[in-house]
N, C-alpha and C positions, 0 to 999 in steps of 0.2 A: 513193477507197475506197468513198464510200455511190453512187456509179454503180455500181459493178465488184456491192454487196452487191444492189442492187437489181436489176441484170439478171439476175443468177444465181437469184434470187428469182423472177423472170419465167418465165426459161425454166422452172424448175422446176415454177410452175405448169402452165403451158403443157405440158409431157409426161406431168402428171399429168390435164389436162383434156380428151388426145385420148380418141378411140374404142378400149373394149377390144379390137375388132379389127372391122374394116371389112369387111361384107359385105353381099349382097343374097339377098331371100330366091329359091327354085332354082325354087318352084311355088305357084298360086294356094295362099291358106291361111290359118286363123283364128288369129287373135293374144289370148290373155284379159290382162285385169290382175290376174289371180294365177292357179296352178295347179288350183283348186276348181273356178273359173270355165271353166278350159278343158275341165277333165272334165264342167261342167255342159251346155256348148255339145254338145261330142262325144256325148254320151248323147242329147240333143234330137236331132242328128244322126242317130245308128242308130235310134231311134223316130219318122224323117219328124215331127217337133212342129217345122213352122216359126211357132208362134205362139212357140216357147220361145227359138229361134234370134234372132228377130229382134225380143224382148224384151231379149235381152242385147247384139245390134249397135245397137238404137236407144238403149239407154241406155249405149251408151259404155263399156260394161264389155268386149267384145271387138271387134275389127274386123277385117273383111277385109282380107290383104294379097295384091296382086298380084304375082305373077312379078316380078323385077327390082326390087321395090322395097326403099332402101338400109333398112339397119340396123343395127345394130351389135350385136353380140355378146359378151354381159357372160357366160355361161358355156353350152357348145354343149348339154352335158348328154346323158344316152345316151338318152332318150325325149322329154327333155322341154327345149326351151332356152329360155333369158332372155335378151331380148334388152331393148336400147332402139330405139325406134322414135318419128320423132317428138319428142323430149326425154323418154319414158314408157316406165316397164319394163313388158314387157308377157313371158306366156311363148308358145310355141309349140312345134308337133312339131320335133323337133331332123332329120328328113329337109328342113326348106326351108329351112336353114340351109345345108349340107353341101353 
């Protein structure tokens, strides 16, 4: 009976521990660790400030992700998605998700 209770226990972790849903991202693309962050990146972006861009890729608060790379997708969102990346939620455009 504590076999039967403990594998049931197992598996249930286990389905609870997969990927929201397994994907890869579709095109080159900037990842933030929160939403402010990507709107911060995007703005540097339209005002060419690559001193601003690459204040926020050196310190680890957004990153470049390439074509093909996996992810997992914790909610796809209509502009904006969350993904895990990594073991780290990170957000991004919800086009390189899709």
């Amino acid at each position: 009976m504590k076999t039967k209770l403990l594998m049931a226990c197992a598996l249930t972790a286990a389905a609870f521990a997969a990927p929201a849903q397994a994907d890869v991202i579709t095109r080159d693309t900037i990842a933030c660790r929160s939403e402010d962050l990507l709107d911060e990146f995007m703005s540097y972006s339209i005002k060419r400030d690559e001193n601003g861009m690459m204040q926020l890729l050196l310190s680890g608060q957004c990153a470049v992700l390439s074509r093909g790379a996996q992810v997992s997708v914790i909610s796809p969102g209509f502009s904006v998605a969350t993904i895990r990346y990594r073991g780290a939620k990170f957000y991004t455009v919800s086009e390189a998700v899709r």
